[in-house]
Residue, then its C-alpha position, 0 to 999 in steps of 0.5 A: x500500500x501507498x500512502x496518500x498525499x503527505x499533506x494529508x498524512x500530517x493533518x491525519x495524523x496531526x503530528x507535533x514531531x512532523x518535519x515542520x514542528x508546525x502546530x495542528x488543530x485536532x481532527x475531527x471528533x474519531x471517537x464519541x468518547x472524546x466529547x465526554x471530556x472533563x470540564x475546562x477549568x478557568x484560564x490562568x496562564x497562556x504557557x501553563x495548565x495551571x488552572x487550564x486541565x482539560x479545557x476546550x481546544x483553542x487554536x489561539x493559544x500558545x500550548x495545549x491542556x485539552x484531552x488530547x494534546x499529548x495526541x497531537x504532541x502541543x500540550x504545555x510543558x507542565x501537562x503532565x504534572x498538573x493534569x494526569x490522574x497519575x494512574x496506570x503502569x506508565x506512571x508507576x516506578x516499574x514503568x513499561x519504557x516506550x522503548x520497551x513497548x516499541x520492542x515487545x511490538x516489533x516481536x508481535x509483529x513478526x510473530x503473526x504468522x496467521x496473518x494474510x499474506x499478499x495473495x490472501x487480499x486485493x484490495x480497491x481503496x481508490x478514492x484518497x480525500x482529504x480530511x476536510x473533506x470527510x464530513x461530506x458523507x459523499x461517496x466517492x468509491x463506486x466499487x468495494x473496498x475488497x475485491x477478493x479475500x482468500x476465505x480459507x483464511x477464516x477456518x483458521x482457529x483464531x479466526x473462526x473463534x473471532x467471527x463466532x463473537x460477531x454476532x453476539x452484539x446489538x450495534x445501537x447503544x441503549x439496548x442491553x446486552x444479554x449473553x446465552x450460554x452458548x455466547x460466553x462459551x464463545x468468548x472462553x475459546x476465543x481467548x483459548x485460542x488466541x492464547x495458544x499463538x505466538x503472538x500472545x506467547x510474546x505479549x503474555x511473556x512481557x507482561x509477565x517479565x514485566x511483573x504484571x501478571x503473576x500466571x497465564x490464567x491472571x493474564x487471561x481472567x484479566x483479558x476476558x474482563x477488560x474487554x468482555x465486561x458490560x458496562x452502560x455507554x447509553x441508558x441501559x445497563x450493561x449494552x457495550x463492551x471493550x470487544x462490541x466497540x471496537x471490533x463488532x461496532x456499535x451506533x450511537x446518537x446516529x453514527x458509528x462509532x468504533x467498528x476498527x476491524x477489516x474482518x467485520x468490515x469485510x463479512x458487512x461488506x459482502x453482505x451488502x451492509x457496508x458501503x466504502x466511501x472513501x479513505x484519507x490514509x493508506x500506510x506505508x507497509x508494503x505486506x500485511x498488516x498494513x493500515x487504512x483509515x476510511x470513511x464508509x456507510x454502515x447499513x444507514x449511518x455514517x463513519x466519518x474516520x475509522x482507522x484499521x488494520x487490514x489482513x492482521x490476524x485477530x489476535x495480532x489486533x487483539x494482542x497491540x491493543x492490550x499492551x497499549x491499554x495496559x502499559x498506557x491506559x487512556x493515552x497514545x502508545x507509541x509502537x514499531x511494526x517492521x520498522x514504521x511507527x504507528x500510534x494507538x491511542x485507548x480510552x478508559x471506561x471511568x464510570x464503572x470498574x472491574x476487581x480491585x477497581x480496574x478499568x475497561x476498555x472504552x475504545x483502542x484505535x489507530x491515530x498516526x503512523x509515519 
């Protein structure tokens, strides 16, 4: 794959450490997470956070103090000592180094040999707009996204296991979610499964090294309820999960949000419910995985920017997005495939917990890659 223009990667990706070092206003809004953002506090400094945390972005001041500043590397130089809760492995004394998260990244990476290989996937991204453009909800891609995927990929376990979970969820937010017998039993194999790769071999031996799981059976228990527990993103209780949000997708005052996997996007696609619209991103890999962020219409609601790997195996996917809400919970994790950066950012779920007040997966994502 290519990537569009560099013009469009910068304003995608909104990178302080770009060449230019020039400043970037945020994109807009990926996630509906973003709009619950703690109240601004009152202005005080123009160079500071003092009395500033998580106030409002305004393009006018000097540095940034809003939720998102450490994304796009503008936040003022006291961010951090005024404005982190101070909570997660990242500020511990035993910190995961971002140099580790980098290496423990590259292993997983090479690891993932259920993975499509380039003969598995052609694909037809056509239409590269620009990122002003992505509220237009036009569709400017008249053929699928996909125009061919080697299905004998998804009798492999992992992947059977995965697409087994697909079905198991209400997409619109407000309904709860209610789990047969046969649903769990799901959920159990597919971490069976995925825990039998080398790719969770890597990150459960890390996390271990790390002094973060005691056992593989802790690591799993932990999994299951970071990212299968329910927790109530509209008025009903217990309608979303970590796993229902980013992987399956969900609806939510009229859009989509979540829906970060390229198996799911495919299965909707050929049956009709997914719609390509576009993309304002294509990544640098030139073999699988590889990223794309895209626009597209989910059976009648829109998605103005979703990030995804493409031709990743599930656990592949499964294993980056819980290094990064374990090691930085709530913030970007910087992480090295093949060689490229690449940037996830995780959101936590603040309104309920798990154990010993342990927080949930609200949304993980793909924000940047150079």
């Amino acid at each position: 794959m290519r990537a569009c223009i560099s013009l469009v990667l910068a304003v995608l990706c909104g990178l302080a450490w770009a060449e230019d070092h020039k400043e970037s206003e945020p994109l807009p809004q990926l996630e509906e997470e973003t709009e619950d953002a703690l109240a601004s506090n009152l202005y005080s400094a123009p160079t500071s956070c003092q009395g500033r945390c998580y106030e409002a972005f305004d393009k006018h001041h000097q540095c940034h103090c809003n939720a998102r500043c450490q994304e796009f590397g503008n936040c003022c130089k006291d961010f951090e000592s005024l404005c982190s809760d101070h909570e997660g492995f990242s500020h511990s004394s035993d910190a995961i180094t971002k140099e580790e998260i980098q290496s423990i990244s590259e292993k997983i990476y090479r690891a993932d040999t259920n993975k499509a290989q380039k003969e598995d996937i052609v694909l037809n991204s056509q239409n590269c707009i620009s990122p002003s453009e992505t509220r237009n909800q036009v569709d400017r891609c008249p053929k699928p996204l996909f125009t061919y995927v080697n299905e004998k990929l998804f009798s492999k376990p992992t992947y059977a296991a995965f697409i087994n979970l697909l079905n198991n969820y209400q997409r619109a937010t407000g309904h709860g979610e209610h789990f047969s017998a046969q649903e769990l039993a799901e959920q159990d194999a597919f971490l069976r499964e995925i825990m039998k790769t080398a790719v969770m071999k890597e990150l459960y031996s890390f996390l271990h090294h790390q002094n973060r799981y005691g056992s593989e059976q802790e690591f799993v228990d932990d999994l299951k309820n970071m990212w299968f527990g329910l927790y109530s993103r509209g008025n009903e209780e217990g309608d979303s999960s970590g796993f229902e949000h980013v992987f399956s997708g969900e609806v939510k005052k009229g859009k989509v949000t979540g829906f970060h996997n390229w198996i799911r996007f495919y299965l909707e696609e050929k049956e009709g419910l997914v719609d390509y619209y576009s993309h304002i991103y294509d990544g640098p890999w030139d073999s699988y995985p590889d990223v794309l962020a895209m626009q597209f219409n989910w059976d009648g609601y829109y998605k103005e920017v979703g990030s995804a790997f493409i031709g990743s195996s599930p656990e592949f996917e499964f294993a980056l997005y819980s290094l990064c809400f374990i090691a930085r919970p709530g913030k970007v994790c910087q992480l090295s495939l093949g060689g490229y950066p690449l940037a996830v950012r995780t959101y936590t779920w603040d309104k309920s917990t798990y154990g010993n007040g342990k927080k949930y997966i609200a949304t993980a994502y793909i924000v940047s890659s150079t």
